[in-house]
DOSEKOL-642934 format. One record per residue: residue in one letter; z, y, x of N, C-alpha, C in turn. Coordinates in steps of 0.05 Angstrom, whole numbers, padded with zeros to 5 digits, always signed. Example, Ala and Ser with C-alpha at 12.3 -4.5 7.8 and 13.67 -1.06 7.14 Angstrom:
# DOSEKOL-642934
A+00156-00114+00264+00156-00090+00246+00156-00066+00264;S+00142-00045+00257+00143-00021+00273+00157+00001+00258;
//
This chain:
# DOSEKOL-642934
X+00000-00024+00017+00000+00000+00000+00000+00025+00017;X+00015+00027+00046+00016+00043+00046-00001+00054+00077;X-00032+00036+00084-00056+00032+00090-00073+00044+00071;X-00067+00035+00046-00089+00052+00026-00086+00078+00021;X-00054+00089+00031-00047+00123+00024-00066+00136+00048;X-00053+00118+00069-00062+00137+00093-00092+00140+00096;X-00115+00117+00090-00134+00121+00087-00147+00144+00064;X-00142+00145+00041-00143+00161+00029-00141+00186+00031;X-00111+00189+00053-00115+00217+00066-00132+00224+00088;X-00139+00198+00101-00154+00207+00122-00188+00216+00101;X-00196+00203+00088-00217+00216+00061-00222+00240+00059;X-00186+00248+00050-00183+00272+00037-00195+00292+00064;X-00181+00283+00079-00173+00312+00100-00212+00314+00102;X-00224+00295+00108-00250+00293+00122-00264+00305+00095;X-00262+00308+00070-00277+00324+00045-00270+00348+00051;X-00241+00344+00052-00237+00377+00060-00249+00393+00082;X-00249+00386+00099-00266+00398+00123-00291+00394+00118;X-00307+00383+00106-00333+00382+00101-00336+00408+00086;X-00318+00410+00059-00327+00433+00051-00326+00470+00057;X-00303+00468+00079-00303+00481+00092-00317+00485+00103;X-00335+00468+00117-00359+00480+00138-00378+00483+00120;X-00385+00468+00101-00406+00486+00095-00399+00506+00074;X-00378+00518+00070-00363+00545+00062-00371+00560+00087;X-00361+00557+00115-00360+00579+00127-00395+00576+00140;X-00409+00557+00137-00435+00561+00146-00442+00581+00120;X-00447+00582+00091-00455+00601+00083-00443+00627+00084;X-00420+00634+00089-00408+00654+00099-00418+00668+00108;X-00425+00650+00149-00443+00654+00158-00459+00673+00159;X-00487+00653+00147-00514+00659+00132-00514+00685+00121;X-00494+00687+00098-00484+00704+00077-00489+00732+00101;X-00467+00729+00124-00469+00757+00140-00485+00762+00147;X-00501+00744+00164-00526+00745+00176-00547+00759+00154;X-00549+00750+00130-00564+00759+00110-00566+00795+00104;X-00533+00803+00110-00525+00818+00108-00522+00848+00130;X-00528+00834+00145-00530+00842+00169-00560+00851+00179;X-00587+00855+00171-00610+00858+00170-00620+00868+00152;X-00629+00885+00151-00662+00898+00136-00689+00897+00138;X-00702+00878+00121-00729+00891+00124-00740+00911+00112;X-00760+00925+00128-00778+00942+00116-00803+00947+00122;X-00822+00959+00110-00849+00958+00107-00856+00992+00110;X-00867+00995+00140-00878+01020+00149-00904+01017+00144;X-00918+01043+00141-00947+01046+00140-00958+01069+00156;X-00982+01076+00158-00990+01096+00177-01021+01105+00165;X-01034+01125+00162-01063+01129+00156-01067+01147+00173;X-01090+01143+00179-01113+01164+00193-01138+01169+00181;X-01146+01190+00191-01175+01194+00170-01195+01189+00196;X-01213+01189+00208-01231+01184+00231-01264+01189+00217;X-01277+01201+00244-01304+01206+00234-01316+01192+00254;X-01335+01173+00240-01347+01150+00250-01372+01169+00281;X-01368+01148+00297-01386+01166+00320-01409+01145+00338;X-01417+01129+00313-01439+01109+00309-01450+01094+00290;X-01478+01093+00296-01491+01095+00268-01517+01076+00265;X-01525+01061+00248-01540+01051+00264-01559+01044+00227;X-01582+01041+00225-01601+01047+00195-01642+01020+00203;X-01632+00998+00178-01656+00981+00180-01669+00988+00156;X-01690+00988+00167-01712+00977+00136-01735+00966+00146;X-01747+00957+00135-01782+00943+00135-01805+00956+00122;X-01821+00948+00133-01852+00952+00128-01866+00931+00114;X-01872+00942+00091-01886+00920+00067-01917+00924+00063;X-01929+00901+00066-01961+00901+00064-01967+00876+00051;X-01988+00883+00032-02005+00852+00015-02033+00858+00017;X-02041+00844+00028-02064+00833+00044-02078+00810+00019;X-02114+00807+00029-02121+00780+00016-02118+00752+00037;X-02108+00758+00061-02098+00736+00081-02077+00741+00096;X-02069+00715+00113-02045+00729+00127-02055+00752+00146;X-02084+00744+00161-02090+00763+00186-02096+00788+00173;X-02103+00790+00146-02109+00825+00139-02079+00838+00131;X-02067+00829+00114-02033+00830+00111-02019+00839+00146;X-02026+00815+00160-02010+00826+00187-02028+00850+00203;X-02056+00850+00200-02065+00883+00209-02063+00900+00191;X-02052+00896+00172-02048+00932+00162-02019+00944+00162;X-02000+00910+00173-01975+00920+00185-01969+00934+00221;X-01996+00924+00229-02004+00935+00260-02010+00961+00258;X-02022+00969+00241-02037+01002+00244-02015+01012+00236;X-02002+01005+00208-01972+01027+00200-01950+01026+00228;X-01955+01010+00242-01931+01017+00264-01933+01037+00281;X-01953+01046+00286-01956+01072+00298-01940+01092+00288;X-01947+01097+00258-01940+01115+00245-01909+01120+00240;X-01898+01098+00231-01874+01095+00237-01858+01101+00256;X-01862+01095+00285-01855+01102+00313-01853+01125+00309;X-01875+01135+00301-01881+01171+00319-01862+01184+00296;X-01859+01181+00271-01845+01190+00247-01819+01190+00266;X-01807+01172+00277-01783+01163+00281-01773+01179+00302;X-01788+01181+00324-01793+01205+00343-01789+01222+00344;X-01805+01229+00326-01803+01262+00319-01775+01277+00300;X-01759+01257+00289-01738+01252+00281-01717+01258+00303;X-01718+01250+00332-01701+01254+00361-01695+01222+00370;X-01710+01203+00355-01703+01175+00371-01716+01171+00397;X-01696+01160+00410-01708+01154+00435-01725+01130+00432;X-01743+01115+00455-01746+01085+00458-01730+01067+00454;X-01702+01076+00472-01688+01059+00472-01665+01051+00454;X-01674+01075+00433-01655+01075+00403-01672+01062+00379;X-01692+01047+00391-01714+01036+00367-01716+01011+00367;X-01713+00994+00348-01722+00965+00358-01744+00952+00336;X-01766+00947+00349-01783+00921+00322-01772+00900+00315;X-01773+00897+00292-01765+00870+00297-01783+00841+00289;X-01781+00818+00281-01801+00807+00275-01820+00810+00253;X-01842+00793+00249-01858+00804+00230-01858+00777+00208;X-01853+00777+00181-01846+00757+00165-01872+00755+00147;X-01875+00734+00134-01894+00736+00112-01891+00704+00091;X-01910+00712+00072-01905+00688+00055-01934+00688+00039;X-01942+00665+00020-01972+00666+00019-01961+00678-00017;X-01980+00689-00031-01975+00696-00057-01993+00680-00071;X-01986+00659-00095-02005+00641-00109-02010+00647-00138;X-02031+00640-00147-02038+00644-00177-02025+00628-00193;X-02015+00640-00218-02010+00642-00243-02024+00632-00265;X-02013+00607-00279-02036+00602-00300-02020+00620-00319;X-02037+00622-00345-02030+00638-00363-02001+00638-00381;X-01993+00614-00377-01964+00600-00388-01945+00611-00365;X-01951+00615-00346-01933+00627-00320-01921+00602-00303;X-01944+00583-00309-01936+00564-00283-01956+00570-00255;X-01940+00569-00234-01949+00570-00211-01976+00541-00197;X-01992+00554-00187-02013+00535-00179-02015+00537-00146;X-02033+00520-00138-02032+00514-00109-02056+00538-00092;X-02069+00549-00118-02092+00569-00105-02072+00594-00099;X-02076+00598-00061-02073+00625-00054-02087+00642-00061;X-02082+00668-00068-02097+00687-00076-02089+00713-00056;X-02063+00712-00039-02058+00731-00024-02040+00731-00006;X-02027+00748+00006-02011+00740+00032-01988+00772+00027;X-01970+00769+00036-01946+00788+00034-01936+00793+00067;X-01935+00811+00075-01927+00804+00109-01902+00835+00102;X-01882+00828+00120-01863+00855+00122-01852+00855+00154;X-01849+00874+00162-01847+00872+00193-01810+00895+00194;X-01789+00884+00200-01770+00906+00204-01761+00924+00226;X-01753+00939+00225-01749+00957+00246-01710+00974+00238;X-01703+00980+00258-01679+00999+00254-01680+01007+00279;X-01664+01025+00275-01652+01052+00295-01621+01056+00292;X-01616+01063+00317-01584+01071+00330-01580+01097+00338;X-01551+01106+00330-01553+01134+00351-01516+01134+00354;X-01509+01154+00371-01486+01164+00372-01494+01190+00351;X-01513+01199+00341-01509+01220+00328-01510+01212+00295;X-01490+01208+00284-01491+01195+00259-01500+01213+00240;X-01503+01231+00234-01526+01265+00218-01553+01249+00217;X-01560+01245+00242-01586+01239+00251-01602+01215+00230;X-01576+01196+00231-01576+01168+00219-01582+01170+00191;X-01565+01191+00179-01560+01191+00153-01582+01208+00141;X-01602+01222+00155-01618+01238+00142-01646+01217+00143;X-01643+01208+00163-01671+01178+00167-01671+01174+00147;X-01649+01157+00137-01647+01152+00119-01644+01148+00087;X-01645+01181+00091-01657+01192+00064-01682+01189+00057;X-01689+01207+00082-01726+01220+00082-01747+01196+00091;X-01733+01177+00102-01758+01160+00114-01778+01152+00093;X-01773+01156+00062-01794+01146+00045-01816+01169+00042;X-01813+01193+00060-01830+01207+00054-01856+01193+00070;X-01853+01168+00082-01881+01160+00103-01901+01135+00079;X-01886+01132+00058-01900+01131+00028-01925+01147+00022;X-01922+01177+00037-01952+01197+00028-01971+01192+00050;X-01965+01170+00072-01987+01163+00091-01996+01136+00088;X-01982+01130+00062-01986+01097+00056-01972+01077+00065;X-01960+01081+00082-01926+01053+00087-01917+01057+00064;X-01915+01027+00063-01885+01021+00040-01863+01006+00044;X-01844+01025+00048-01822+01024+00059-01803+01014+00040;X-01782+01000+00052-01764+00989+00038-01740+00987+00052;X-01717+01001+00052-01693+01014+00062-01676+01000+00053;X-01654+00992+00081-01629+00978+00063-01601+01004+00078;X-01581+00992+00064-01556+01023+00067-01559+01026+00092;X-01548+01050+00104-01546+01052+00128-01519+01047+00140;X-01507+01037+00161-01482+01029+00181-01466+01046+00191;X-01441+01059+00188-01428+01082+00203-01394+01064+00226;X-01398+01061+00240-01385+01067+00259-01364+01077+00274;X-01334+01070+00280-01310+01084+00297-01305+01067+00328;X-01320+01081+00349-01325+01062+00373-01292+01059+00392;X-01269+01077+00378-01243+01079+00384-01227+01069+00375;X-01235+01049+00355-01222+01035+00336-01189+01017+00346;X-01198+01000+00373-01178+00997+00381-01157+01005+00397;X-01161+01028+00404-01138+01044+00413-01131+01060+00401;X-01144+01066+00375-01131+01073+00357-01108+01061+00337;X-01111+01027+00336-01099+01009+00323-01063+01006+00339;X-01068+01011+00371-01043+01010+00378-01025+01035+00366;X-01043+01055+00371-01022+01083+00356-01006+01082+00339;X-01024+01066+00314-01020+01070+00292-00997+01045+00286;X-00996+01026+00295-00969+01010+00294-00953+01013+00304;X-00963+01033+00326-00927+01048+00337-00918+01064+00318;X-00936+01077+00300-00927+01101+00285-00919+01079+00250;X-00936+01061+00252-00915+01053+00225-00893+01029+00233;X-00888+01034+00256-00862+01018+00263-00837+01039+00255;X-00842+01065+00265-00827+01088+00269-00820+01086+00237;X-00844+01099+00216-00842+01100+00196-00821+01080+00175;X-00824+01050+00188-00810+01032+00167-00774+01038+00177;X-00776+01057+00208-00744+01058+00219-00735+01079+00201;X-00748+01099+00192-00746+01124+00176-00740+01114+00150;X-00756+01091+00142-00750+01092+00116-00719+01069+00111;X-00719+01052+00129-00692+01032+00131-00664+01056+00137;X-00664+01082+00153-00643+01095+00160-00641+01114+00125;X-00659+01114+00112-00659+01128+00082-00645+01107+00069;X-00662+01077+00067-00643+01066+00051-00607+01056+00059;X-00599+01061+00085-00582+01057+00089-00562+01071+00089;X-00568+01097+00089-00552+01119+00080-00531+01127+00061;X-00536+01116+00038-00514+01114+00020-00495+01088+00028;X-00494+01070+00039-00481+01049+00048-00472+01054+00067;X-00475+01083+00092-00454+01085+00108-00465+01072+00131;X-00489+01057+00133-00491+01044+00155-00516+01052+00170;X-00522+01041+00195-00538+01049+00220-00562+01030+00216;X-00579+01042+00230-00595+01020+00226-00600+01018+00260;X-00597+00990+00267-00591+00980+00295-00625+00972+00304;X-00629+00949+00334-00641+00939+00346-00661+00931+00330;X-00694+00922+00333-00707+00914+00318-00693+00884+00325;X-00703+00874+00305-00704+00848+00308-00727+00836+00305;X-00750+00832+00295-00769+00828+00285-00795+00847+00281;X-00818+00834+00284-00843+00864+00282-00856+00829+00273;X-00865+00843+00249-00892+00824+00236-00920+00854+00232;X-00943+00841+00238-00968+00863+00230-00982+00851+00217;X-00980+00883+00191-01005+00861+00170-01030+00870+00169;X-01046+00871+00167-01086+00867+00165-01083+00904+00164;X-01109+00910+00179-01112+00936+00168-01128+00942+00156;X-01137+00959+00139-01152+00970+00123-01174+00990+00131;X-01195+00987+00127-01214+01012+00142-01233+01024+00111;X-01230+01042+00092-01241+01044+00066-01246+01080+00080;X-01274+01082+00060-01280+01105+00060-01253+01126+00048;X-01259+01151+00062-01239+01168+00063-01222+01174+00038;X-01236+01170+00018-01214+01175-00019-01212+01149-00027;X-01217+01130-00012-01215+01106-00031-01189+01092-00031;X-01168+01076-00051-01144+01061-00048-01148+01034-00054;X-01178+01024-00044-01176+00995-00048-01156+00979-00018;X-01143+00963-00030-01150+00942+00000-01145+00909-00025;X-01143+00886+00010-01147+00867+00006-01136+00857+00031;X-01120+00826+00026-01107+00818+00035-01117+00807+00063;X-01147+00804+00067-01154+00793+00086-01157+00820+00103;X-01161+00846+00090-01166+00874+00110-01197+00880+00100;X-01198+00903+00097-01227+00915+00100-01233+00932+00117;X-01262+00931+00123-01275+00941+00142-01293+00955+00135;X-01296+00980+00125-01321+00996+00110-01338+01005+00131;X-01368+00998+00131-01382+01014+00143-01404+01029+00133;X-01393+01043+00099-01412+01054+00091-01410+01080+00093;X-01385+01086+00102-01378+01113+00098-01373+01132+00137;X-01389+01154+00136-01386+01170+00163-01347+01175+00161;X-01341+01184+00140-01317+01193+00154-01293+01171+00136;X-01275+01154+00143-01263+01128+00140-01233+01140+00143;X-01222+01122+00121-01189+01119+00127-01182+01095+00138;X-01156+01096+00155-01153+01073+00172-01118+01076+00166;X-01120+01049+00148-01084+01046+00142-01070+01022+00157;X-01050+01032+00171-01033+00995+00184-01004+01001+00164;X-01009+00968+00172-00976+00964+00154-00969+00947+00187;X-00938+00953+00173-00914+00935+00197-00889+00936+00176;X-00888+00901+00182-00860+00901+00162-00840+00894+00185;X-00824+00906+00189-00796+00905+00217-00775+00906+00204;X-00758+00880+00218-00723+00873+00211-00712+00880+00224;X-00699+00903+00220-00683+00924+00234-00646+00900+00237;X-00630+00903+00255-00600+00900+00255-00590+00921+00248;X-00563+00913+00224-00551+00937+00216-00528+00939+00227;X-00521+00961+00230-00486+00969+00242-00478+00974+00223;
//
């Protein structure tokens, strides 16, 4: 009988201490929990893109491929010298290949038949500059080479920030700062400090034309717009005193 007390207490004592530790492990935790802030700094910049870069093609229909591809040979002249005279250099111009496809007849029901009747050829070209004005006006006006007979076909034009990454360091120094500013606000009424980082997580940055408040979790990258906003986030776990 009195093997079964003492065992029993040896039980007891060993429940007891069990729940004590994990009493004083959440305790613990509890301070530790207690003892940290996170917060979520941000930072924007506005930046004016200082590269630029604008494609389109040259469209011709021919009754073969070889008349289709010479009347995309003679419009390249025209094109060049248009482009020129615009302030491109040589070495701001590039051809690029010349594409085509055959065009077939139509029976009256609108099924397609095996008789070629013509040929489609388009040849592309773009241009680069550090002067992004330059870019953006090509790209207006270039359909005026429509009144010499090219037919042009324009896709958006590309804008550019060639500082991007030394700009990216700035700006997570400055929304590190920011999330310290905003952790010493919320800690304020509680009396307390806001101590040592503990932690720096960085989240995606955002690059959207200048008025815009889209983002997205993977980050965007706008290159439609000359002058761009550039937002970082940093979420940092500050130690509290």
């Amino acid at each position: 009988m009195l093997e079964k007390i003492e065992k029993f207490q040896i039980l007891l004592l060993g429940l007891v201490l069990a729940i004590g530790g994990i009493c004083a492990t959440s305790i613990v935790a509890s301070k530790l929990s207690r003892d940290v802030i996170t917060v979520t700094g941000s930072n924007s910049q506005i930046v004016t893109s200082d590269r630029g870069s604008y494609e389109f093609e040259v469209e011709a229909r021919g009754t073969s491929r070889a008349n289709a591809y010479g009347i995309i040979r003679k419009q390249k002249p025209i094109v060049i010298k248009y482009l020129k005279e615009q302030g491109f250099k040589d070495n701001e111009i590039e051809e690029k290949y010349i594409n085509g496809y055959n065009i077939y007849q139509y029976t009256s029901n609108g099924n397609s038949t095996d008789n070629v009747i013509g040929f489609n050829a388009s040849q592309k070209f773009s241009v680069k500059s550090d002067d992004v004005n330059k870019i953006k006006k090509v790209s207006t006006d270039i359909n005026i080479l429509t009144e010499q007979g090219v037919n042009i076909s324009g896709y958006e034009p590309s804008y550019f920030y060639s500082k991007l990454s030394d700009l990216k360091v700035e700006m997570l120094e400055k929304a590190s700062k920011d999330a310290k500013q905003r952790a010493t606000a919320m800690l304020k009424a509680t009396h307390n400090r806001v101590g040592k980082i503990q932690s720096v997580q960085m989240g995606v940055f955002q690059i959207t034309p200048e008025d815009s408040n889209n983002v997205s979790d993977s980050g965007l990258s706008d290159t439609t717009s000359i002058r761009k906003k550039v937002t970082s986030v940093a979420n940092v776990t500050f130690r509290v005193k």
